[in-house]
N, C-alpha and C positions, 0 to 999 in steps of 0.2 A: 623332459629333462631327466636324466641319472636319478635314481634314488638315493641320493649322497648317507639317507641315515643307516643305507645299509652297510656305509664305510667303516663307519663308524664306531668302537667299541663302548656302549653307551654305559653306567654304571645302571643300576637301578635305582631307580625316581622313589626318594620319602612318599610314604604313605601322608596325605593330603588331601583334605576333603575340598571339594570346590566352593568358590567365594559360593556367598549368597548370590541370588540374582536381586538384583534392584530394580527391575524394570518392571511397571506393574502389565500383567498379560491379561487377556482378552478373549472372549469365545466366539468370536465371528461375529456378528453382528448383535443377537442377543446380548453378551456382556456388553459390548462398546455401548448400548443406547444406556442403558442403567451406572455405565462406568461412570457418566457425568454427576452421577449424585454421591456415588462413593470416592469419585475422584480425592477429594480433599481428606476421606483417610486414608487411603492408597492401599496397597497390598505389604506384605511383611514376608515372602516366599522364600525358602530357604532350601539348599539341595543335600544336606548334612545328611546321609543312609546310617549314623550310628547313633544309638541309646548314648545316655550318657551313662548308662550305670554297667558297661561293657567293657571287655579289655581292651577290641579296640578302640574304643572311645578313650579309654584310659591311655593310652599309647599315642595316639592322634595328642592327645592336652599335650604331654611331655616331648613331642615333636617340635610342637609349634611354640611351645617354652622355651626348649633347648636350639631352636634356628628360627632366626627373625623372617626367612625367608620360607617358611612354611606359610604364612601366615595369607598367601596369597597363590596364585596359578605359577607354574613354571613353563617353559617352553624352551624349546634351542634352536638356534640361528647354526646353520651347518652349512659349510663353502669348501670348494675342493678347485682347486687349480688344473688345466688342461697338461699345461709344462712346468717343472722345476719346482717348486714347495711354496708351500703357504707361511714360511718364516724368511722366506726369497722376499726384500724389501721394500717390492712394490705393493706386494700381494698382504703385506705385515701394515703396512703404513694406511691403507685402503681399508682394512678392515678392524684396527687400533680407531682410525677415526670413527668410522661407523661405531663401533661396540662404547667408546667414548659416549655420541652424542645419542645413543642408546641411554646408558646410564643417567642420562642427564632429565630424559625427557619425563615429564609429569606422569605419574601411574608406575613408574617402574622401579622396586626397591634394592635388586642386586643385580649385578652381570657378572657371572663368573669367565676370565679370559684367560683361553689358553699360550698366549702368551706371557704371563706371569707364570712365576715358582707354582704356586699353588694348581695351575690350570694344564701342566703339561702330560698328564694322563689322557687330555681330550685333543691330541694330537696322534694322525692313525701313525702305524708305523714307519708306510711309505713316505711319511712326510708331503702327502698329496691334499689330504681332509684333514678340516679340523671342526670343532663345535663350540661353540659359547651359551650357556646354561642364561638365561634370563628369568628372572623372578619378578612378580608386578604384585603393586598393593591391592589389597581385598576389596574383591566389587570394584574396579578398574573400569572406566567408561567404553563403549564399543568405539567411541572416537577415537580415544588415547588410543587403542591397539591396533589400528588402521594407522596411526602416526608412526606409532614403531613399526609395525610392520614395512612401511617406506623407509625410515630410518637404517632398517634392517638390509635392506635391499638395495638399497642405491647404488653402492660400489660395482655390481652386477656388469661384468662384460665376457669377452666371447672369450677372454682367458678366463678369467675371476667365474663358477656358478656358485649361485647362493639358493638354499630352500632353508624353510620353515617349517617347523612341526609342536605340537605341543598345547593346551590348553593358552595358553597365556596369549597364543597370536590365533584363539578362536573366539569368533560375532558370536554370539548367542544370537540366534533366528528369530526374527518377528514371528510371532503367533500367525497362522497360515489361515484368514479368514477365507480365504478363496476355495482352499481343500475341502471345508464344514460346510463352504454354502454348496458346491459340485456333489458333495455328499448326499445333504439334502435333497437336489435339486432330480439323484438318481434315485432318491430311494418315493419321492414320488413319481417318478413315470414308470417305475417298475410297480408302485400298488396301484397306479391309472391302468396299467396295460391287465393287470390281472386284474381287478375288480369293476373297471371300466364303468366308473363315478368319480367325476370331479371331486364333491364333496367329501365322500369316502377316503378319499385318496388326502385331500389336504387337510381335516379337521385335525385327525392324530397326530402330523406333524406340527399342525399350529399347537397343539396342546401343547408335545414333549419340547418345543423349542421354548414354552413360556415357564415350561417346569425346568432347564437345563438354565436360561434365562435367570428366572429365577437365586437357581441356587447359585450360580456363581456368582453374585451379590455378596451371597449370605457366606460363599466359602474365602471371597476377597476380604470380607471383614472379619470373618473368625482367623487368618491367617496372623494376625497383632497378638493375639489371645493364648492359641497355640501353635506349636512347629510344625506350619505343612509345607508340601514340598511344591518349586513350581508344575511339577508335572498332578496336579493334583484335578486342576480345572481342566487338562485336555483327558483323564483320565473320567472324570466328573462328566464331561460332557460324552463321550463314549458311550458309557453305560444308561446314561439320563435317554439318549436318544432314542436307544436299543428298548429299554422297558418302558417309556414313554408309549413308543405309536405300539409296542404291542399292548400294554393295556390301553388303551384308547381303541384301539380295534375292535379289542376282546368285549368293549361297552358298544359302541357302534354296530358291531357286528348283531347283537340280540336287540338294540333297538331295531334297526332295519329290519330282523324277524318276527318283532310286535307288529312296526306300521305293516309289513305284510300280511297279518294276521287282525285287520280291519279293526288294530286297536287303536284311537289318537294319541296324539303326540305326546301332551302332557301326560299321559297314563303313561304311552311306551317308556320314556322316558324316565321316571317314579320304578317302575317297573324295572326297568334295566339297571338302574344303580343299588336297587334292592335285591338283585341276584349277581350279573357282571359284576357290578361294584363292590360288592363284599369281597369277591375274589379276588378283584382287584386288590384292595387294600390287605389282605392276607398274604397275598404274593409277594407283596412289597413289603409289609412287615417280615416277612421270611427273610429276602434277600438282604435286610439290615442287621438284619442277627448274623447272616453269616456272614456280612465284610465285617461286621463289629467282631466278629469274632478272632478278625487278623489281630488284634489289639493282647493279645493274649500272647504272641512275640515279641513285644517291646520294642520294636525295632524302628527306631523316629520317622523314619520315610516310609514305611507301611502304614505303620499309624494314622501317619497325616493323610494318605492315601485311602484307607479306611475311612474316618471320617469324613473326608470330605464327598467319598462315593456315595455315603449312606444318606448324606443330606441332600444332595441329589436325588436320589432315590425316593427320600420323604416329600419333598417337593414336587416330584411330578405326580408321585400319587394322589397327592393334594391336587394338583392342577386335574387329574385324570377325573375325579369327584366333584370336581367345584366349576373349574371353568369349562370343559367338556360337556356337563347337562346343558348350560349355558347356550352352547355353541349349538348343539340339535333342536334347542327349543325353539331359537334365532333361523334357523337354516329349515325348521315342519320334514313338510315330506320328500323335501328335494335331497333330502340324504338319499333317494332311491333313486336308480337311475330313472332315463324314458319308458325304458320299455318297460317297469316294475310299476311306475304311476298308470300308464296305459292300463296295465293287467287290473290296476287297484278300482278302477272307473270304469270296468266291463259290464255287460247286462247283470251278472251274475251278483258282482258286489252291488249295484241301485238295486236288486233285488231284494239287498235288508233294509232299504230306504220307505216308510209308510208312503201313501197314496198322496196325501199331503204335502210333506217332503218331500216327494220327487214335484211335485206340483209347483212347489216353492222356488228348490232352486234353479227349475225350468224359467220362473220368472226374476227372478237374480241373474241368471246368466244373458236374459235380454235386456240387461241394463233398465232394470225398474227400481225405486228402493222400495224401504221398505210400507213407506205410507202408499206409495201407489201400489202395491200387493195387496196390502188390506183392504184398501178399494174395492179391488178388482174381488176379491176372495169373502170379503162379506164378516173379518176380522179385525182384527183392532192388532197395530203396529206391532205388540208385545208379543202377541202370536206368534206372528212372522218371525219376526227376532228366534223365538226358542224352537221353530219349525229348522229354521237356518243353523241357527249351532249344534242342533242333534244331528244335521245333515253332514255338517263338517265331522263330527267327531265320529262318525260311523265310517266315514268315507275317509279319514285323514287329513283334511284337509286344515292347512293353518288357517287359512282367512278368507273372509268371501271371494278373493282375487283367484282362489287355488281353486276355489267350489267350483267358480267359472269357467276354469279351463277343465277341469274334469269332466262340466257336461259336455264342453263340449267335444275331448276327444273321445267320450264314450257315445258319441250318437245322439245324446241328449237332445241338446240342441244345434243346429244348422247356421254357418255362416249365413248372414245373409238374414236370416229368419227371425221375424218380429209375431210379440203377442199382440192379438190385438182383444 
């Protein structure tokens, strides 16, 4: 179709800040599962970019004072005939009705028509195009504007074109869970293909989705409290993601080079958040100093943008220290791949295992417990026991289930092969 508003001699559009949004928003799956408990105080999201203690904010009050139609979105309905003028009485009476039942329809507070006195500036000169100004009430339902927008458009034939432009006849877009989860979904098979460990690959994301998760709980209910803007949670979730799996990583990364360095779990572990971890948590206190530091412009939609990135940020660091040890103490030595467990169960590593211990878990791994070892071995069960836990915790391994496959990818013991 013609771009009719290029017909058009348009004046320029009052300064006007856009409704709120009323529609509470979501972060992909994470917010939605938590959404059911915050559901009932809902969000309060607001898109206002000005302080109030600024000129233009000072200028914006005395707009929306001095014209009732500030007070909401504007838009214009623009229609240009193929032959003969748009005050030619077919083309007048078609579009008098529409801008009529326009005016009429729920959500909408003015229509300015250029067929009235007041409206004949929005008449081009060729008498070809004209445009009608529409004004709708604040926060206006995405229904109501799909109404008028038909409203709008009906008269629409192969003499009569009609187009739309303008906030007033725009959906505000569902929050795009699909885009967060594809996100997601690349940013693991891109750490699968480089680090090539399952585990590796998804812990950090589990973590920074419980920390992004998280905050946007905390930043749907601070929104009642103070002014933040709805772009705060998709901005929130951004950054949460980004410093999430890297620190998560950056923890992961040095446990993985404990348990390579024939230290256990729970040591590596203790270990890693006592070095990683401090840095961790330094890093991320850094980064909240400087979004807080946008606060220092006053400027309402930074502000809240601020805020709400920083709380993000304190939450996954929390997650990255809290539910992150969790996660490696849960998962032992399978953070490493195959081939790093294999390397961990070589001649070389049962080399630091006493004569005893390797004795031991030779008999663990043929399926004896612990009472028949001590039989066999000429000790009392409690031995056994602490022959077995020194063995795990030299060798890494979580639990006698892991002891058992370790002797037997290191040669230990043999398919097949019974003590007797």
């Amino acid at each position: 179709m013609f771009p009719l508003e290029r017909l058009v001699d348009v004046p320029p559009r009052p300064l006007v800040p856009p409704a709120p949004a009323r529609r509470r928003h979501g972060l992909g799956g994470p917010a939605d599962r938590p959404g059911r408990a915050v559901g009932a105080a809902g969000s309060s999201f607001g898109n206002s970019p000005l302080s109030q203690d600024t000129d233009s904010a000072r200028a914006t009050a005395l707009l929306q004072k001095g014209a009732s139609s500030a007070a909401g979105k504007s838009g214009r309905v623009v229609w240009q005939v193929s032959d003969g003028k748009v005050t030619d009485g077919a083309a007048e009476r078609a579009m008098t009705g529409a801008l009529e039942r326009i005016a009429d329809a729920p959500g909408v507070a003015s229509v300015t028509d250029p067929y009235t006195p007041a409206g004949k500036a929005q008449v081009s000169k060729d008498g070809r195009t004209a445009y009608a100004t529409v004004a709708d009430d604040d926060g206006v339902e995405d229904a109501r504007i799909d109404e008028v927008k038909d409203l709008a458009t009906a008269p629409e034939s192969e003499r009569l074109h009609i187009a739309l432009n303008g906030q007033a006849f725009t959906v505000n877009p569902e929050p795009n869970a699909v885009a967060d989860a594809m996100g997601i979904v690349l940013t693991f098979i891109v750490l699968l293909f480089v680090i090539r460990a399952v585990w590796v690959a998804a812990v950090p994301i589990i973590t920074a989705i419980a920390g992004v998760g998280t905050s946007a709980v905390a930043v749907i209910l601070l929104s009642h409290a103070i002014p933040l803007s709805d772009t705060t949670l998709t901005l929130g979730s951004l950054i949460g993601l980004g410093v999430g799996i890297d620190y998560a990583l950056f923890i992961v990364n040095r446990h993985r080079g404990n348990l390579s360095a024939s230290m256990g779990v729970a040591e590596s572990v203790a270990k890693s958040l006592n070095t990683s971890g401090r840095a961790v948590v330094f890093a991320g206190l850094t980064v909240v100093v400087a979004l807080l530091g946008m606060l220092t412009l006053n400027v309402g939609i930074i502000n809240g943008m601020a805020i709400g990135a920083a709380i993000t940020v304190v939450l996954t660091v929390l997650a990255a220290v809290t539910l992150l040890p969790a996660l490696l103490g849960m998962i032992g030595p399978r953070i490493l791949g195959r081939a790093e467990r294999r390397a961990l169960a070589d001649p070389e590593r049962l080399a630091t295992l006493t004569p005893r211990e390797r004795q031991v878990m030779t008999l663990v791994a043929t399926g004896l417990s612990n009472d028949e070892i001590a039989e066999r071995l000429f000790v009392t069960p409690v031995t056994v026991k602490t022959h077995a836990n020194r063995a795990m915790a030299k060798l890494g391994a979580r639990d006698r289930a892991q002891l058992v496959v370790m002797a037997y990818e290191s040669g230990l013991v043999r398919a097949g092969e019974t003590r007797t």
